[in-house]
N, C-alpha and C positions, 0 to 999 in steps of 0.2 A: 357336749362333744368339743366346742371350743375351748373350753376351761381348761379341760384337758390336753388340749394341740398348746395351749399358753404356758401350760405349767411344764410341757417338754421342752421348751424353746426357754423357758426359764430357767429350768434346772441345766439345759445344754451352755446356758450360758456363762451360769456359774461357774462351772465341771472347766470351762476351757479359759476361764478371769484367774481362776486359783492354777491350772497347769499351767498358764504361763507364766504367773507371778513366781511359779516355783522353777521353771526353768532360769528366769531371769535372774533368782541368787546365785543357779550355779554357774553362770555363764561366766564365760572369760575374758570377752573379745566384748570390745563397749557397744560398737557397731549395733550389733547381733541384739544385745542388753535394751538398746533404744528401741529398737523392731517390736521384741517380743511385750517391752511395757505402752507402747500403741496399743499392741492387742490385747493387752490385758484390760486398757483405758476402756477402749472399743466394747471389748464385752462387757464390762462393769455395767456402761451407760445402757446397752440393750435390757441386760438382766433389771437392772432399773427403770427403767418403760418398762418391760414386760409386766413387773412387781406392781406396777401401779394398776393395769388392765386388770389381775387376776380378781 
């Protein structure tokens, strides 16, 4: 049951590493560019812990 709760917390982390990094080519405004590659930083590093528990 926890493999399972790990591997959804992993795939969610992925799912939202890759929608940011895709939002951030189309962006305009630098600002915004900076924010959204944090979070993209952010999930990488979770999805990466997570990868290693499974």
């Amino acid at each position: 049951m926890l493999k399972v709760l790990l591997k959804g917390k992993y795939f969610y982390h992925i799912l939202q590493q890759r929608h940011n990094e895709l939002l951030q080519q189309d962006c305009l405004c630098e600002e915004l560019r900076i924010k959204l590659r944090v979070k993209a930083v952010y999930h990488s590093s979770k999805a990466v812990e997570l990868g290693s528990r499974i």
